[in-house]
MISETOR-624332 format. One record per residue (C-alpha): residue number from 1; residue in three letters; z negated, y, x negated. Coordinates in nm, 3 decimals, padded with zeros to 5 digits. Last residue first. Example, Ala and Ser with C-alpha at 12.3 -4.5 7.8 and 13.67 -1.06 7.14 Angstrom:
REM MISETOR-624332
<pt domar="2" vexba="SER" c3="-00.714" c2="-00.106" c1="-01.367"/>
<pt domar="1" vexba="ALA" c3="-00.780" c2="-00.450" c1="-01.230"/>
This chain:
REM MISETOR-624332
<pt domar="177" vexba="UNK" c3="-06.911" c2="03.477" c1="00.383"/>
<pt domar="176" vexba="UNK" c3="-06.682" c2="03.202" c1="00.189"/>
<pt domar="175" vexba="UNK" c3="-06.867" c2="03.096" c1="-00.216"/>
<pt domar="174" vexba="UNK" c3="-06.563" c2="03.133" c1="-00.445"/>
<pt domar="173" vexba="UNK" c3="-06.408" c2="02.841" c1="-00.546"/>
<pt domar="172" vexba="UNK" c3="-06.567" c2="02.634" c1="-00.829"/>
<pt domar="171" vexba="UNK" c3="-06.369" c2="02.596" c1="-01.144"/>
<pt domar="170" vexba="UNK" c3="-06.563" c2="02.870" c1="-01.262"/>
<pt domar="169" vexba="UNK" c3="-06.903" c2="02.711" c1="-01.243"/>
<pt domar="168" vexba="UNK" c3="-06.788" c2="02.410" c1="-01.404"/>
<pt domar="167" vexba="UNK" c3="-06.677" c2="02.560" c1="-01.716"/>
<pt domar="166" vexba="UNK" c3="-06.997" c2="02.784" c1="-01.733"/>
<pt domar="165" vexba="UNK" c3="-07.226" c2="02.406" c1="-01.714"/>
<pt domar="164" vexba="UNK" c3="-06.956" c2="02.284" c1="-01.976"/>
<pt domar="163" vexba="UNK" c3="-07.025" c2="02.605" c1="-02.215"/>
<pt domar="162" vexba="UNK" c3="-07.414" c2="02.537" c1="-02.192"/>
<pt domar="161" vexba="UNK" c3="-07.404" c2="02.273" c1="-02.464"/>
<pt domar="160" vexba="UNK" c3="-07.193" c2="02.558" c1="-02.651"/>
<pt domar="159" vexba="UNK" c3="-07.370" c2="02.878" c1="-02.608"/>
<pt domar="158" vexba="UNK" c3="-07.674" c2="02.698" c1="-02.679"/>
<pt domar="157" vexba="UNK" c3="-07.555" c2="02.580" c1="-03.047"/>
<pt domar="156" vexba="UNK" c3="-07.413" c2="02.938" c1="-03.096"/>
<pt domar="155" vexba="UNK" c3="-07.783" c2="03.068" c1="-03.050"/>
<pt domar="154" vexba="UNK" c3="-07.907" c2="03.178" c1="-02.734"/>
<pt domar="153" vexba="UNK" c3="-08.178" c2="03.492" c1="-02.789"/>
<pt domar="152" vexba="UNK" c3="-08.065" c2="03.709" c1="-02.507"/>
<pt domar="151" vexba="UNK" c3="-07.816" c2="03.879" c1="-02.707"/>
<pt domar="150" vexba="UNK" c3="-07.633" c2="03.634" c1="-02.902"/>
<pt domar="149" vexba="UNK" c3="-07.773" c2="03.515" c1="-03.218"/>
<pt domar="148" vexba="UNK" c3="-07.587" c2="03.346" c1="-03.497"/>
<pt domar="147" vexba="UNK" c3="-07.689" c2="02.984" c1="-03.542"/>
<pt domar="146" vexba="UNK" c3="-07.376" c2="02.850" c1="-03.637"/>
<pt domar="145" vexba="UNK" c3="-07.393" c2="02.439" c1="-03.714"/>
<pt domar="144" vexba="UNK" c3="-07.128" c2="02.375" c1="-04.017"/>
<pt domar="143" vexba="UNK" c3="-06.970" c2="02.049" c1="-04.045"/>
<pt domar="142" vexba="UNK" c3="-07.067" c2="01.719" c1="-04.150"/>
<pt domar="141" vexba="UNK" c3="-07.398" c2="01.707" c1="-04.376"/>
<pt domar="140" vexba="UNK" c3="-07.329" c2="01.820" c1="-04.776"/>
<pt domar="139" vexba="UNK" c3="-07.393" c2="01.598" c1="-05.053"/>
<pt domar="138" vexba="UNK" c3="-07.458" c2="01.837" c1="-05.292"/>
<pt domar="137" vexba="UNK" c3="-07.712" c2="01.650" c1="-05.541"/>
<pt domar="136" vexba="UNK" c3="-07.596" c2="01.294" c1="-05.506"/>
<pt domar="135" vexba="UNK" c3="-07.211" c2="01.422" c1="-05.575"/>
<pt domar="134" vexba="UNK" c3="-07.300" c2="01.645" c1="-05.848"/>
<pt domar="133" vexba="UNK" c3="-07.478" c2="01.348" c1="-06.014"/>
<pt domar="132" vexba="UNK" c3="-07.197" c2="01.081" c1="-05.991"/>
<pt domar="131" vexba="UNK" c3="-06.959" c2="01.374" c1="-06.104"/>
<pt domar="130" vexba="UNK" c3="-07.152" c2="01.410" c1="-06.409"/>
<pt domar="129" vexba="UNK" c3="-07.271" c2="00.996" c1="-06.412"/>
<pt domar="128" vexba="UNK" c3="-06.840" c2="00.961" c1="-06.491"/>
<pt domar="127" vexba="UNK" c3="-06.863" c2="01.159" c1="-06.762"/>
<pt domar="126" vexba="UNK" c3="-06.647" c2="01.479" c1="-06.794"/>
<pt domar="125" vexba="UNK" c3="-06.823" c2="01.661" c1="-07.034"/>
<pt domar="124" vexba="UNK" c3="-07.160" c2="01.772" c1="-07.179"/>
<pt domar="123" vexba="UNK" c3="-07.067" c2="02.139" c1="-06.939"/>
<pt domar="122" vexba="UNK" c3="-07.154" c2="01.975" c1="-06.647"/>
<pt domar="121" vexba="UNK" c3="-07.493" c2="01.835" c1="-06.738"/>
<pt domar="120" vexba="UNK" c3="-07.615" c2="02.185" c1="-06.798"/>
<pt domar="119" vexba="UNK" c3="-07.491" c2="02.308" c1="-06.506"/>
<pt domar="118" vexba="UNK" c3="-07.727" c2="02.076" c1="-06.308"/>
<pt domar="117" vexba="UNK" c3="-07.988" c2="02.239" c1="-06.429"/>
<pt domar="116" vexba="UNK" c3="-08.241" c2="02.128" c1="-06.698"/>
<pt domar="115" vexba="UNK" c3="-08.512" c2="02.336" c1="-06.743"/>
<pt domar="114" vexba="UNK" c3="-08.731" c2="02.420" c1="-07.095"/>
<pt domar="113" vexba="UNK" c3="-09.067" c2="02.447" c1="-07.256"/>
<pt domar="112" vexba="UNK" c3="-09.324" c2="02.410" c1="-07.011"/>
<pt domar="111" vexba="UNK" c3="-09.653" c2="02.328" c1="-07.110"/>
<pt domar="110" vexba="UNK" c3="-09.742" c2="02.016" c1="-06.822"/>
<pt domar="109" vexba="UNK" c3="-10.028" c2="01.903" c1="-07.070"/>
<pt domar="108" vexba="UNK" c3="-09.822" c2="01.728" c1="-07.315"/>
<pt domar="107" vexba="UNK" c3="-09.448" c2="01.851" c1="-07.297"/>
<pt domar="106" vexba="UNK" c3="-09.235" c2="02.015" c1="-07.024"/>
<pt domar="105" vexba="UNK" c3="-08.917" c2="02.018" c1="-06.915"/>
<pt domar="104" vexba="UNK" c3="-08.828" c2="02.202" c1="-06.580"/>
<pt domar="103" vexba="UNK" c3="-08.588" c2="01.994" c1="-06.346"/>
<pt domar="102" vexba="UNK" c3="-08.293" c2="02.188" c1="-06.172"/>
<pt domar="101" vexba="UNK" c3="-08.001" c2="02.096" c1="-05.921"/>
<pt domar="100" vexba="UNK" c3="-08.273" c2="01.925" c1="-05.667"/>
<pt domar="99" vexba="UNK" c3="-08.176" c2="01.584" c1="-05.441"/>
<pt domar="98" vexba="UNK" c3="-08.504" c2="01.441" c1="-05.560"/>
<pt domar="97" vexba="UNK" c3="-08.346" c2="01.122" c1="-05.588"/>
<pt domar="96" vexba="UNK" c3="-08.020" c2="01.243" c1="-05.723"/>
<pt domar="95" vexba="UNK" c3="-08.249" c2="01.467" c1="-06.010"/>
<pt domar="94" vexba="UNK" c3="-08.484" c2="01.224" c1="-06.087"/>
<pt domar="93" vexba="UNK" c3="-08.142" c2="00.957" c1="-06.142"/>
<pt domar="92" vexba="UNK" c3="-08.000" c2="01.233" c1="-06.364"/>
<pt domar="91" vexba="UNK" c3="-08.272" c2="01.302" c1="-06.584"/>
<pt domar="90" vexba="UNK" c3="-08.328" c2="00.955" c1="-06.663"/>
<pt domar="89" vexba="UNK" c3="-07.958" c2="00.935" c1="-06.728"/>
<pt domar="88" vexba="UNK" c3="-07.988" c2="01.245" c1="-06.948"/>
<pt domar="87" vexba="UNK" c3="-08.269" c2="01.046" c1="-07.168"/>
<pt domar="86" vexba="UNK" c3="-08.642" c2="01.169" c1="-07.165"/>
<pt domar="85" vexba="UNK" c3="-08.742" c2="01.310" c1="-07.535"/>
<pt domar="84" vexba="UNK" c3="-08.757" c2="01.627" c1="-07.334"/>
<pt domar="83" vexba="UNK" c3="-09.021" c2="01.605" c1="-07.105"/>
<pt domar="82" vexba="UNK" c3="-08.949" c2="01.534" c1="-06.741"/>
<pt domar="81" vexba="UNK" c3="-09.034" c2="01.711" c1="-06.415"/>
<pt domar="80" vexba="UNK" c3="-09.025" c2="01.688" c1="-06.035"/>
<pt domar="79" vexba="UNK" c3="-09.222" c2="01.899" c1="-05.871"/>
<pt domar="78" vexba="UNK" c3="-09.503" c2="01.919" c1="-05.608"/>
<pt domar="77" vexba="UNK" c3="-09.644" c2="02.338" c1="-05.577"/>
<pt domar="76" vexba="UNK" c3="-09.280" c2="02.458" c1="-05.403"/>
<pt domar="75" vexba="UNK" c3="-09.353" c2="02.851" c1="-05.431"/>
<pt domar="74" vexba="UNK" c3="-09.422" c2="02.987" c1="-05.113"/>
<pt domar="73" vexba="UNK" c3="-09.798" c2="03.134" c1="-05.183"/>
<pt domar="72" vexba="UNK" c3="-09.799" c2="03.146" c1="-05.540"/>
<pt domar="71" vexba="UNK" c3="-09.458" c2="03.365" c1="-05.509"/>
<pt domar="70" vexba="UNK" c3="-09.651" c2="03.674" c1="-05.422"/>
<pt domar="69" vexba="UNK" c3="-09.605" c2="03.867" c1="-05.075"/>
<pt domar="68" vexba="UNK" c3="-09.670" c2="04.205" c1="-05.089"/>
<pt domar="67" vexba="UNK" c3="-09.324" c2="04.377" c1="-05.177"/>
<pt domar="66" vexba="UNK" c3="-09.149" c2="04.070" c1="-05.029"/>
<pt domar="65" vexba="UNK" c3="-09.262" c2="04.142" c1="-04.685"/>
<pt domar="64" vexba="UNK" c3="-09.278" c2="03.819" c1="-04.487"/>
<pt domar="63" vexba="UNK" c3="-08.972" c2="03.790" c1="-04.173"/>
<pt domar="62" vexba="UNK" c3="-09.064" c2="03.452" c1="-04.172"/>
<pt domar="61" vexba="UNK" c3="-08.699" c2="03.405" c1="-04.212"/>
<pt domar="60" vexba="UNK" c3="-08.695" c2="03.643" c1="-04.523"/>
<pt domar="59" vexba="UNK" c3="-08.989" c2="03.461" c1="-04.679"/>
<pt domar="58" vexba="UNK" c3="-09.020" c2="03.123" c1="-04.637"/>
<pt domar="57" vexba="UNK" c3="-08.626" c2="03.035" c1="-04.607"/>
<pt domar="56" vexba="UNK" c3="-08.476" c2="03.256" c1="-04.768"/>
<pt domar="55" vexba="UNK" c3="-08.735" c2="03.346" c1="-05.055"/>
<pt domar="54" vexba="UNK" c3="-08.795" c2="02.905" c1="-05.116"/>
<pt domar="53" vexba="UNK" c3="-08.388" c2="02.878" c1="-05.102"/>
<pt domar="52" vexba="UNK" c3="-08.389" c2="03.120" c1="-05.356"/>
<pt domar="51" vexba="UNK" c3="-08.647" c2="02.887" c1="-05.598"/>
<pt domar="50" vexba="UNK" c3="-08.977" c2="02.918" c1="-05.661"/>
<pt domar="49" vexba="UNK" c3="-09.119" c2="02.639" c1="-05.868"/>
<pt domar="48" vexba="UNK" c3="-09.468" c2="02.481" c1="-05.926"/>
<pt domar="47" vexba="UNK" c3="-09.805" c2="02.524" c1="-06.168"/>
<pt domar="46" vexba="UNK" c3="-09.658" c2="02.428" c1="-06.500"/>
<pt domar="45" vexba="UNK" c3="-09.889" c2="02.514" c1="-06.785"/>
<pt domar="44" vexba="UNK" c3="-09.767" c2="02.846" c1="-06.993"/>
<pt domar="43" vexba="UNK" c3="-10.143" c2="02.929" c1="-07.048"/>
<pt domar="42" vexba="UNK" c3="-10.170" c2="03.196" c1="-06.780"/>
<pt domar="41" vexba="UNK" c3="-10.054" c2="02.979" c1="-06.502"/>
<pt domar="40" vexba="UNK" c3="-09.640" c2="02.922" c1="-06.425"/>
<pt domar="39" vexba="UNK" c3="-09.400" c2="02.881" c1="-06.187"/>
<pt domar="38" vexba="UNK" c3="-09.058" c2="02.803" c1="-06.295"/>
<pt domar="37" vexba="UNK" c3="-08.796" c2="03.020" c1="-06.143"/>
<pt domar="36" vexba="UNK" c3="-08.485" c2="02.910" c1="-06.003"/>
<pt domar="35" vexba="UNK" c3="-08.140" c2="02.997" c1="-05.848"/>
<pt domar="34" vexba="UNK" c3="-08.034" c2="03.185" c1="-06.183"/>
<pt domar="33" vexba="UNK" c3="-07.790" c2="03.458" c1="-06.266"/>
<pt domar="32" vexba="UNK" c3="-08.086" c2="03.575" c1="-06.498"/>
<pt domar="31" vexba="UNK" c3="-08.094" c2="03.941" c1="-06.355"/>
<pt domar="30" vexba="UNK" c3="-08.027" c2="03.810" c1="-06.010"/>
<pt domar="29" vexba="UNK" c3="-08.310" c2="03.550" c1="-06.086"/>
<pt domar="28" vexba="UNK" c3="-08.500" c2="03.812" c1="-06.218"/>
<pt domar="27" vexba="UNK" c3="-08.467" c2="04.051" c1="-05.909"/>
<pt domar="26" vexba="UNK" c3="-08.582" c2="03.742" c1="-05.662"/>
<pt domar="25" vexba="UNK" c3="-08.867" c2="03.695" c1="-05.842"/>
<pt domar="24" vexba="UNK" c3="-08.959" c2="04.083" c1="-05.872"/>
<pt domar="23" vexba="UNK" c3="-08.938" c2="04.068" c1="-05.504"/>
<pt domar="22" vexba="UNK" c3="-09.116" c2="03.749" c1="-05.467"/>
<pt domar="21" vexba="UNK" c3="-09.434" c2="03.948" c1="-05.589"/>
<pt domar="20" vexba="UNK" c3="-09.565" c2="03.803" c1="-05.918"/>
<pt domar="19" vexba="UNK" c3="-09.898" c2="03.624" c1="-05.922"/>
<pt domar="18" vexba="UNK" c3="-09.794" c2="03.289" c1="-05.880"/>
<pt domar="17" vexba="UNK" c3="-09.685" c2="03.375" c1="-06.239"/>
<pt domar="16" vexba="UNK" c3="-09.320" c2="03.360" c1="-06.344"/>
<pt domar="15" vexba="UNK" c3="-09.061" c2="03.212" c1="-06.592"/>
<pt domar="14" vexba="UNK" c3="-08.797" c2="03.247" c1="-06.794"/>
<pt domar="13" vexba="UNK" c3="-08.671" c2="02.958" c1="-06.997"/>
<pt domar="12" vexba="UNK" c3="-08.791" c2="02.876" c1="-07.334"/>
<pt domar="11" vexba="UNK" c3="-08.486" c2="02.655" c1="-07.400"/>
<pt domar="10" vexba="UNK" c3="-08.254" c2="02.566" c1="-07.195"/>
<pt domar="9" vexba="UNK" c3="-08.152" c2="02.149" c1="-07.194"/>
<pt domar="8" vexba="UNK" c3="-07.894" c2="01.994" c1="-07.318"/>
<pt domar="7" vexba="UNK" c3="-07.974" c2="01.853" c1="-07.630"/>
<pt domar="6" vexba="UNK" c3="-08.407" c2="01.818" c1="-07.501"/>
<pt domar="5" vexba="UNK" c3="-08.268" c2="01.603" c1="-07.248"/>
<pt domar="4" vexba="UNK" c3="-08.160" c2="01.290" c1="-07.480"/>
<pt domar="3" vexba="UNK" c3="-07.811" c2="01.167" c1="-07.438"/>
<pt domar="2" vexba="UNK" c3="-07.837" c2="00.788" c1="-07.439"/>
<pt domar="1" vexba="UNK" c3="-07.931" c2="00.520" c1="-07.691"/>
């Protein structure tokens, strides 16, 4: 019999309400050094997950105000979780498919009583599934795409499929009057 998750595993993690404003999400997981919250309703049930790709992505790029949004409304609602007599390997395969670093724990009724991060599994040791698992997780597409903006709204990406059309242009001789 394998590893279970409730060895590894945080206990009583923090949490937040859909209620809370992303801003005081994205303060506790600076606080907390973490890149998660689990979302919670009154009675400790799991509700969803806000995570700092979720305030990059749906609220700073959507230009939302953090002060008035609350993380109900970007907070990923379909997760992922497993309770903690599950074993690590079960833990791990959820976690490749998924292709997420953290999995809250819960028991009966979706109560939540712990996360399991990626971390976690790191620090058990240097087992081959570890590396397996950081590997499925983080498996990162070839090279970076830029997307800083140049005035006039062209991206990097532009710049470059337009960079033959400039090339050409130049090679050109002046037009004769």
């Amino acid at each position: 019999m394998g590893t279970k998750i409730s060895e590894l595993m945080t206990q009583r993690p923090r949490a937040v309400t859909a209620r809370t404003t992303v801003r005081e999400a994205a303060k506790l997981m600076d606080e907390e050094d973490i890149g998660s919250l689990p979302v919670v309703d009154e009675g400790e049930r799991l509700v969803g997950i806000v995570t700092d790709r979720d305030v990059a992505v749906r609220v700073v790029a959507r230009g939302l105000d953090s002060d008035t949004t609350v993380v109900g409304d970007v907070a990923t609602r379909d997760v992922a979780a497993l309770t903690p007599e599950h074993d690590l390997d079960d833990a791990l395969r959820v976690m490749a498919r998924e292709q997420v670093r953290r999995l809250p724990i819960v028991i009966r009724e979706n109560q939540l009583v712990g996360m399991l991060a990626q971390a976690d599994v790191a620090h058990l040791g240097k087992e081959k599934s570890t590396g397996e698992l950081v590997e499925a997780i983080s498996q990162a597409p070839g090279g970076p795409r830029v997307a800083d903006e140049a005035p006039g709204g062209t991206t990097s990406e532009t710049r470059q499929a337009e960079a033959p059309a400039r090339e050409e242009q130049r090679s050109e001789p002046p037009p004769v009057a």
